[in-house]
Structure formats: structure tokens, C-alpha cells
Backbone bond lengths (Angstrom), bond angles and torsions (degrees), N, CA, C in turn:
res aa  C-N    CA-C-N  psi(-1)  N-CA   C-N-CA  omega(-1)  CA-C   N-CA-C  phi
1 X - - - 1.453 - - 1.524 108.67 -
2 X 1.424 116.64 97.03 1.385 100.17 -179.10 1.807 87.70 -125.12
3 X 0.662 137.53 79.40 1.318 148.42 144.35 1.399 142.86 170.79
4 X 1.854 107.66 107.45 0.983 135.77 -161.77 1.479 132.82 -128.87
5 X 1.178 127.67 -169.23 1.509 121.32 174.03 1.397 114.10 -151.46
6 X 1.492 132.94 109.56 1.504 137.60 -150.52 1.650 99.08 -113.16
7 X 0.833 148.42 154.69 1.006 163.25 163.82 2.178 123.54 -120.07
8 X 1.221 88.15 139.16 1.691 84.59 179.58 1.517 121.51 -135.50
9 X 1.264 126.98 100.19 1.491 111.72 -155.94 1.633 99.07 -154.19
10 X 1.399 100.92 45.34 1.335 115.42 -174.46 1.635 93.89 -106.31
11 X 1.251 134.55 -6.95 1.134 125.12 -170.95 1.829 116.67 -131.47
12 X 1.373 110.12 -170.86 2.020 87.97 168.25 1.599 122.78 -65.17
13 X 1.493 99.17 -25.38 1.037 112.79 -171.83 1.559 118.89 -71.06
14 X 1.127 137.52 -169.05 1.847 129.55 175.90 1.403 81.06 -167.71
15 X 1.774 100.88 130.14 1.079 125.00 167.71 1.113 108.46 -135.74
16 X 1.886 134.89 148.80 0.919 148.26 -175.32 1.645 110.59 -139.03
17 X 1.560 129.82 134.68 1.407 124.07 -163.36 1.737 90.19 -139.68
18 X 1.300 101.21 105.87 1.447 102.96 163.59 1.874 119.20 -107.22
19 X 1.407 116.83 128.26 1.392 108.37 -135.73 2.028 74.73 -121.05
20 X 1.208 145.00 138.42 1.506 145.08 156.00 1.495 108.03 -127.80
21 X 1.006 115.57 104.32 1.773 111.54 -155.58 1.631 112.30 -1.60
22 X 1.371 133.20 -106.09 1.557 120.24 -177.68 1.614 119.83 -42.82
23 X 1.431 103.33 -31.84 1.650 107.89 -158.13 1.635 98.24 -86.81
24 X 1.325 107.73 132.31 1.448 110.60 162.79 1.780 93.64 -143.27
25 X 1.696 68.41 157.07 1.319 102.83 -171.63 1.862 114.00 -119.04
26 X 0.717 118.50 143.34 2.011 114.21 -172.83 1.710 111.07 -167.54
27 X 1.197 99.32 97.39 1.249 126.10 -173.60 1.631 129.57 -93.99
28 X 1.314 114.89 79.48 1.636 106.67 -162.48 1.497 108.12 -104.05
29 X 1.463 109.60 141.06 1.359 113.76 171.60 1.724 98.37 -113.02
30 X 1.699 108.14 124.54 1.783 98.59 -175.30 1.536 119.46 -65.91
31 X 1.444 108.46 -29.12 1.126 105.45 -170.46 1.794 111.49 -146.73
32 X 1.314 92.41 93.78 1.672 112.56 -175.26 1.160 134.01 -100.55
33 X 1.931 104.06 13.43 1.039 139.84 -175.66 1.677 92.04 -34.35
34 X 1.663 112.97 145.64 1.914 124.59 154.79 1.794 96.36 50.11
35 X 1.392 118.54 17.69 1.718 116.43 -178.33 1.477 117.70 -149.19
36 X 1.517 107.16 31.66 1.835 117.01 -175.70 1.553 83.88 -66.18
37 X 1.333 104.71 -72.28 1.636 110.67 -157.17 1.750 109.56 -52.46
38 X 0.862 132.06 -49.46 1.414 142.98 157.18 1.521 115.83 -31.67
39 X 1.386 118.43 -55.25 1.453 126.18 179.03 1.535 114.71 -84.08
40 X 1.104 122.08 -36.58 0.955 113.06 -143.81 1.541 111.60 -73.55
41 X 0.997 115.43 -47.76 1.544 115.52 179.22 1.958 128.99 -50.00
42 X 1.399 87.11 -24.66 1.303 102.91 174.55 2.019 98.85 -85.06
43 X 0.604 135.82 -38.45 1.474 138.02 168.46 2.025 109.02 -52.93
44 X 1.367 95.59 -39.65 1.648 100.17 -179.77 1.388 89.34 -75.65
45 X 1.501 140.03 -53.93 1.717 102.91 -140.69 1.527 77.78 -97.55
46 X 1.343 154.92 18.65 1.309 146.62 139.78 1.311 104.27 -42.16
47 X 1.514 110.50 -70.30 1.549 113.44 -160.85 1.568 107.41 -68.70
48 X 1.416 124.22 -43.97 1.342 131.80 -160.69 1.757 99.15 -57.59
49 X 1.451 110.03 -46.54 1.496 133.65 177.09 1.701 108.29 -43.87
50 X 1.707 99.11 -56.14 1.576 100.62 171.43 1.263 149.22 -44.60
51 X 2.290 84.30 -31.42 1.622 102.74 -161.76 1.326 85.49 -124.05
52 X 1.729 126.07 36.88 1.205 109.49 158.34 1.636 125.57 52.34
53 X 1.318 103.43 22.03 1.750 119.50 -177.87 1.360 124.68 -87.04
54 X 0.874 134.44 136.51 1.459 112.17 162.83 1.919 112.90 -104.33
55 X 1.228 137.78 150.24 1.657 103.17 169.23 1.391 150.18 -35.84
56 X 2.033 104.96 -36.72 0.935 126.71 149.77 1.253 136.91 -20.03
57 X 1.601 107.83 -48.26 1.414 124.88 178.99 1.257 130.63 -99.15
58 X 1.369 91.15 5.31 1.679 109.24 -175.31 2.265 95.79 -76.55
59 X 1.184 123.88 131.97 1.522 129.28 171.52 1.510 94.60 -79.58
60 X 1.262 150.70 -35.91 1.554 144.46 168.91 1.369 103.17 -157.10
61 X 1.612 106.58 154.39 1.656 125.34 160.71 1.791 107.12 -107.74
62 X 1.461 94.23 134.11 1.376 110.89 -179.38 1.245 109.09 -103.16
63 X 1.387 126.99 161.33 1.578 135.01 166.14 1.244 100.12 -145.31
64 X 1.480 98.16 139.73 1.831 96.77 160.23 1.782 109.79 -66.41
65 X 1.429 113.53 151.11 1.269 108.08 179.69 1.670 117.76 -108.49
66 X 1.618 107.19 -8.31 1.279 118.68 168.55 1.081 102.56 133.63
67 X 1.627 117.74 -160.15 1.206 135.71 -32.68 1.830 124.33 -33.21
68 X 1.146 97.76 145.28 1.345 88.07 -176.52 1.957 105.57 159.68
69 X 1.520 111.70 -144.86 1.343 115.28 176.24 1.659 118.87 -77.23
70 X 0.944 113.68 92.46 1.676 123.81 175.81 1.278 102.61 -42.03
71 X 1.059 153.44 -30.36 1.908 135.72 172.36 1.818 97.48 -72.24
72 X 1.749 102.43 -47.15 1.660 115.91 -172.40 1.610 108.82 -49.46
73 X 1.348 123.46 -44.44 1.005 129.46 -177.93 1.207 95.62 -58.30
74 X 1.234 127.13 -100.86 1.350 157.09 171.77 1.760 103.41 21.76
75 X 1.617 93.43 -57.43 1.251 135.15 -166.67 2.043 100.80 -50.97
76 X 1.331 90.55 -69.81 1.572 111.57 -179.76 1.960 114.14 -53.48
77 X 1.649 88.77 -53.34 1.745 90.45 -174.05 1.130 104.54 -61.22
78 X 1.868 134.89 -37.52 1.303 123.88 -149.81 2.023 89.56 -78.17
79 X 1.105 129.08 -30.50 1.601 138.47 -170.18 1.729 92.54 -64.23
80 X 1.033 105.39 -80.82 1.693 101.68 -177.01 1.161 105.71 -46.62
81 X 1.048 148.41 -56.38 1.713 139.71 -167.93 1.483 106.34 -79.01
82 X 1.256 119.36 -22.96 1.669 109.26 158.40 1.401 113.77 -53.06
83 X 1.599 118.01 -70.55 1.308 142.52 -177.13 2.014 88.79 -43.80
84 X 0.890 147.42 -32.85 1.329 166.36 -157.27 1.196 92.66 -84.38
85 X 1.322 136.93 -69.69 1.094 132.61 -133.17 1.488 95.94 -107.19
86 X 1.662 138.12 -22.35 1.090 128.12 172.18 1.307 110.96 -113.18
87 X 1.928 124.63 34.65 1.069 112.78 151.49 1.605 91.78 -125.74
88 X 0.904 136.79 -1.33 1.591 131.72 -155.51 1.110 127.82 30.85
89 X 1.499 120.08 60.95 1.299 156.31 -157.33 1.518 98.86 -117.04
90 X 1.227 113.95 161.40 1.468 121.98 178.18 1.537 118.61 -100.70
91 X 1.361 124.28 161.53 1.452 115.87 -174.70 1.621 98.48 -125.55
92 X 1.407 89.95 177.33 1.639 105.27 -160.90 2.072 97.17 -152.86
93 X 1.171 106.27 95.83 1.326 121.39 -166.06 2.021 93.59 -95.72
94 X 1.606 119.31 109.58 1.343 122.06 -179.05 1.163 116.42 -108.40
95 X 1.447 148.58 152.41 1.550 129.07 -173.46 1.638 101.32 -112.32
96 X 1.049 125.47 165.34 1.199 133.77 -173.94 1.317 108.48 -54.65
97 X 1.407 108.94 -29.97 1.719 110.81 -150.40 1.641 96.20 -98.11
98 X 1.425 122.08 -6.25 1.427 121.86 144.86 1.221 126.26 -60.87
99 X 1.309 97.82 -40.10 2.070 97.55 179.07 1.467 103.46 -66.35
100 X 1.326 121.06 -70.83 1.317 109.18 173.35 1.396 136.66 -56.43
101 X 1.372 114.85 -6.33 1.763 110.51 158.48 1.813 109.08 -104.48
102 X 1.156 115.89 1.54 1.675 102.80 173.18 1.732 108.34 -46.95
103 X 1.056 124.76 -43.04 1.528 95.45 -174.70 1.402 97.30 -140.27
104 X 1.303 106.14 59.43 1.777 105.73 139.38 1.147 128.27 -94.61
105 X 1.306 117.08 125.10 1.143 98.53 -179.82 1.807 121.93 -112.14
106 X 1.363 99.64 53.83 1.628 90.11 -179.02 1.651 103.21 -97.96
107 X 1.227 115.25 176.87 1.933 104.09 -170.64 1.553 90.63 -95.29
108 X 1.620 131.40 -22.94 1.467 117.75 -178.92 1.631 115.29 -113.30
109 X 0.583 114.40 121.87 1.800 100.19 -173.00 1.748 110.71 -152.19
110 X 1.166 128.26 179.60 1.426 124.05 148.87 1.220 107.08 -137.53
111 X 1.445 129.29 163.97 1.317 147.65 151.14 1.470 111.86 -85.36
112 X 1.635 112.35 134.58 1.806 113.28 175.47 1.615 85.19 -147.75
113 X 1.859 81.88 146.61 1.372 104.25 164.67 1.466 119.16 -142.15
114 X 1.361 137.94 115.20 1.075 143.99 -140.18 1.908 109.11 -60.03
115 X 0.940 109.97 120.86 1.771 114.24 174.24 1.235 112.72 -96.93
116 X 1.830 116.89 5.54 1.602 92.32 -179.48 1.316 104.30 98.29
117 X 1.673 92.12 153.29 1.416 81.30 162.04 1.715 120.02 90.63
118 X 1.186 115.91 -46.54 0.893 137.57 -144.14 1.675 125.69 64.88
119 X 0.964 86.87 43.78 1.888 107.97 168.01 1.697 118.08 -134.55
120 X 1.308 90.97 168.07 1.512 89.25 -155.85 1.770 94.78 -141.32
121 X 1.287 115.53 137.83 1.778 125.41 167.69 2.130 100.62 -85.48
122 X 1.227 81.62 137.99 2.012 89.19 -151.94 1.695 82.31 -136.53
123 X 1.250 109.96 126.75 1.461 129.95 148.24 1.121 121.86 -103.48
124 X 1.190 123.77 124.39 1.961 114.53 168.67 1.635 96.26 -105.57
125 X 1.919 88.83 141.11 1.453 86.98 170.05 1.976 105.88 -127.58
126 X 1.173 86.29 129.45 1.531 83.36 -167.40 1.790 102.41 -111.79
127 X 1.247 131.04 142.65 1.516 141.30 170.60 1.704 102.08 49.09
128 X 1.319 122.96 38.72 1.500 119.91 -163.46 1.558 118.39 93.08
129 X 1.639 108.88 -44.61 1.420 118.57 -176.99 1.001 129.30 -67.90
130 X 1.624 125.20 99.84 1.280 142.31 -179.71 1.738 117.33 -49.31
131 X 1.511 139.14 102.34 1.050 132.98 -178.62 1.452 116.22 -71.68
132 X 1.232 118.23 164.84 1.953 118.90 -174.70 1.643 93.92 -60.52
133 X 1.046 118.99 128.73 1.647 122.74 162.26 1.602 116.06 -55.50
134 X 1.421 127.47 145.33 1.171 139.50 -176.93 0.969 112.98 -149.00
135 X 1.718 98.34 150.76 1.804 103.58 169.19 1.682 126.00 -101.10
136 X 1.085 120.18 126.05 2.018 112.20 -143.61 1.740 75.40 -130.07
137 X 1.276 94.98 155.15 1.535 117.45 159.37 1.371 105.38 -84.92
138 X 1.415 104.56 179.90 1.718 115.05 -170.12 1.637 118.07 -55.06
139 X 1.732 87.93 -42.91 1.524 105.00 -169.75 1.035 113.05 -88.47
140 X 1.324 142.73 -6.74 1.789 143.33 118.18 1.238 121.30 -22.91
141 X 1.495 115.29 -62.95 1.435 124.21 -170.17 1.635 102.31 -47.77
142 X 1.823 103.68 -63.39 1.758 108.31 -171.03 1.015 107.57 -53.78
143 X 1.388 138.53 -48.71 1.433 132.23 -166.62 1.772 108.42 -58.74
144 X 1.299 113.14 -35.51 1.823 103.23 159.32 1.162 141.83 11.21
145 X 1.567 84.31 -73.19 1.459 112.38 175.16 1.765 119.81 46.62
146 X 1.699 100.59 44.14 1.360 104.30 164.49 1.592 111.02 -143.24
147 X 0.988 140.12 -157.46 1.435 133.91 -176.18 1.199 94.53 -82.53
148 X 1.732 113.71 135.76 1.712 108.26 141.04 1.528 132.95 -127.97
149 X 1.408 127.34 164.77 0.635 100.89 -159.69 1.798 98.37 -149.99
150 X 1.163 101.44 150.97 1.716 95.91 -167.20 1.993 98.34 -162.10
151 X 1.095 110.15 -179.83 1.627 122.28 -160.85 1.847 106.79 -113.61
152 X 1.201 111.50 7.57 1.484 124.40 166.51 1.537 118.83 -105.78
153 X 1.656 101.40 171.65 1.295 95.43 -179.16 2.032 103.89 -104.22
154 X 1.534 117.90 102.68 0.897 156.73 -124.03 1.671 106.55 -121.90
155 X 1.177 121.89 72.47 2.086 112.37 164.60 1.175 137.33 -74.33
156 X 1.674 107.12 78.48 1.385 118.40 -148.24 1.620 87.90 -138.59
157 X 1.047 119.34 143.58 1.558 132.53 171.57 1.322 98.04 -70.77
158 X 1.247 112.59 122.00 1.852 123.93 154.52 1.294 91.41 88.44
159 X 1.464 134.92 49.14 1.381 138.00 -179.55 1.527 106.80 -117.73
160 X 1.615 107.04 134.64 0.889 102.16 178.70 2.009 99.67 -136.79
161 X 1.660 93.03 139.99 1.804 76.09 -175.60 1.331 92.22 -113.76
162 X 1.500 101.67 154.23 1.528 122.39 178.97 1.695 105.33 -151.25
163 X 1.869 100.70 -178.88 1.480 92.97 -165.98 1.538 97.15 -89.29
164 X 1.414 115.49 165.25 0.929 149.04 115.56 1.789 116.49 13.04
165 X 1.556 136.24 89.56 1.804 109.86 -176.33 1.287 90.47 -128.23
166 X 1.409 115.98 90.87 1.828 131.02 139.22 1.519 103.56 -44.59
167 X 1.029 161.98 -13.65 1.594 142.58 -177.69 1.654 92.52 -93.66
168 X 1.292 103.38 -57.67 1.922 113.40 -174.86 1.468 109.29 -42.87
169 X 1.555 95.70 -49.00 1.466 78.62 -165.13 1.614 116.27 -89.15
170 X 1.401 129.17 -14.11 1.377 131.62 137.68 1.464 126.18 -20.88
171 X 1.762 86.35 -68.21 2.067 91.11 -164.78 1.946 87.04 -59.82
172 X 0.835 110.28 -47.60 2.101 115.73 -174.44 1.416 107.35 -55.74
173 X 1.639 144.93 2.45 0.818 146.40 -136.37 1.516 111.86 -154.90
174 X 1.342 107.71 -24.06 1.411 128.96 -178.02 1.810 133.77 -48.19
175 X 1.524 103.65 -9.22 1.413 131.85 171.06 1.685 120.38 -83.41
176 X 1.581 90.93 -23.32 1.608 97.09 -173.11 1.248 109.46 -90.73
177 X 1.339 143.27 20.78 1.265 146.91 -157.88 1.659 95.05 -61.99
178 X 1.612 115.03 159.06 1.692 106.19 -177.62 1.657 103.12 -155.97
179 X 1.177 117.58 170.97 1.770 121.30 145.20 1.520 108.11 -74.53
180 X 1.266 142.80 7.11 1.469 123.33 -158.47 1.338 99.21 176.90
181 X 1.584 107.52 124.95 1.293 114.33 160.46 1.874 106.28 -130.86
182 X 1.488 102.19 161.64 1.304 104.22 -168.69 1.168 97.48 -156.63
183 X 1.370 115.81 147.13 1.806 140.11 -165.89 1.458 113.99 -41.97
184 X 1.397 136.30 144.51 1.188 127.01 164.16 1.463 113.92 -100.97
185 X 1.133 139.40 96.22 1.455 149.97 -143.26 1.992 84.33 -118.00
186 X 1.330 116.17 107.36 1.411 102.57 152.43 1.316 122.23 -98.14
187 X 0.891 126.58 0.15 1.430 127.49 -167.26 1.731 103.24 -150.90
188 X 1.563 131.96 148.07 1.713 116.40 153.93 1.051 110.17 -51.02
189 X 1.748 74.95 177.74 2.192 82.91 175.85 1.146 86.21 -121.29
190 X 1.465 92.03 -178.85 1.591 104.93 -148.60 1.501 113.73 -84.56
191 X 1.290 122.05 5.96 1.312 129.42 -178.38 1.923 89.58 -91.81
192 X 1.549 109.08 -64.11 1.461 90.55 168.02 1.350 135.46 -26.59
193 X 1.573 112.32 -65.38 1.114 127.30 177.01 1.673 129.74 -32.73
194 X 1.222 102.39 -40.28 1.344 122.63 164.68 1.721 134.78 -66.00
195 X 1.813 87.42 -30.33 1.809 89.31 172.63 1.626 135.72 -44.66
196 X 0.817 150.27 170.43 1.256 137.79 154.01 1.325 126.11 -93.74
């Protein structure tokens, strides 16, 4: 499967990955904060344009599925499963905490991405093996006590920030192809949170 169209809009940022076997395309807006839905489409026929694609020809559309911005998510899955539904193409649902572990390579580590709060969504990945994702307060995270590593600017002992790899964690991902992807919500949001 080398030709596809990924989308990333789980974060402030908006990323778009248009892949045509050699030709890629990678389209970042840094700060797309309150403007996924607004931007984003113009970012797809940018990239699709680049990689000479049409949707048609796309073999699956990916979205990150989160952790991250609950409208952003929302935002991304409903685009791929559109593109889904009027090419009858397959989807490929990735979580954030893949992008940020595609190329680590230590055997113990975690992925964090800030929830606010002063809490944080934390993956440990140990010998390859991805642990259940959670939402930990600060003083969870330190007690760790292994490398982490995430795409913010982050005051965490043994932190290291790096970008973001939508291609890595795709091409690494490429087995899970599906009819259906759906949000990775670890925690409510905060409008939930509030109900009675």
C-alpha cells in the first residue's frame, strides 16, 4: 500500500501526509488552533495536487484518532471516513502516541502529551509492547522513571521533545487497515466533566 492520504488534527498544529509511491507530500500548518475544520481541506487538495492523487487512488485514508483535541479529532476522523465512504477505500485510525514513538528507539520509554490541568495522557512502551494509555497527574508521570518523550515544550525529568512522525507511524501501522475507525478519548472532556 503505498498510496494514501493521512491527516493530523488531533493537535494545534494540522498536518496533512499525502504519500504516491516515491512522491510525498507533507503539509504543516504550526498553529491551527479553533481552524482544523476551516483549513483543512485546503491542505488536502494542496497535498493530493503535489502527489498527483486523486481520492480515488488513494488504497486508504488515515486520521490520527487521539489523544489530543476532542473537536480536532472529531474533525480528522469525520474527513477520512467521508473520503471512505465515497471511495470505498479502507481506513487506518493512528494514535498520537504512535507518532511520537515511531522512531524511538529505546526498549523502555513512554510517550506524554499534555491534558491540562497539569496532567498528562502517558503511554509506556516497553520491549515493542505498547501499554493501555492513561491519564496521570504530574507526580505520576516523574515517578516513571524512564525516558519520555512527547512534541511539546514539557517540565518533566528525562524529557525529551521532538517532532511529531505521521509517515512512521503509518508505514508502522499498515496491518491495521479497517471499515471503521473511532476516537481515542482517555479521559472526558471537560464539558462532560462538569455534568451532574
Amino acid at each position: 500500500m503505498s498510496r494514501y492520504l493521512a491527516m493530523d488534527t488531533s493537535s494545534a498544529s494540522l498536518e496533512v501526509l499525502a504519500v504516491n509511491e516515491k512522491k510525498v507530500s507533507k503539509r504543516r500548518v504550526e498553529d491551527a488552533s479553533f481552524r482544523h475544520s476551516v483549513m483543512l481541506m485546503d491542505e488536502v487538495d494542496r497535498a493530493l495536487e503535489e502527489t498527483a492523487l486523486k481520492p480515488e487512488d488513494c488504497d486508504f485514508f488515515c486520521a490520527v484518532v487521539g489523544p489530543g483535541s476532542f473537536t480536532g479529532i472529531r474533525i480528522g476522523i469525520s474527513a477520512a471516513k467521508g473520503f471512505s465512504m465515497a471511495t470505498g477505500k479502507k481506513l487506518l485510525g493512528v494514535s498520537a502516541f504512535d507518532l511520537l514513538a515511531a522512531d524511538v528507539s529505546s526498549d523502555d520509554f513512554a510517550v506524554v502529551i499534555d491534558a491540562g490541568r497539569d496532567a498528562y495522557y502517558v503511554q509506556r512502551i516497553t520491549d515493542g509492547v505498547k501499554g493501555a494509555p492513561s491519564y496521570m497527574k504530574r507526580e505520576e508521570v516523574e515517578e516513571m522513571k524512564v525516558p519520555l518523550f512527547g512534541s511539546e515544550d514539557l517540565a518533566l525529568p528525562s524529557y525529551v521533545r521532538k517532532d511529531r512522525n505521521l509517515l512512521g507511524a503509518v508505514e508502522k501501522s499498515l496491518g491495521n487497515l479497517s471499515d471503521n475507525i473511532s476516537a481515542l478519548y482517555i479521559r472526558k472532556s471537560q464539558a462532560e466533566e462538569g455534568r451532574p
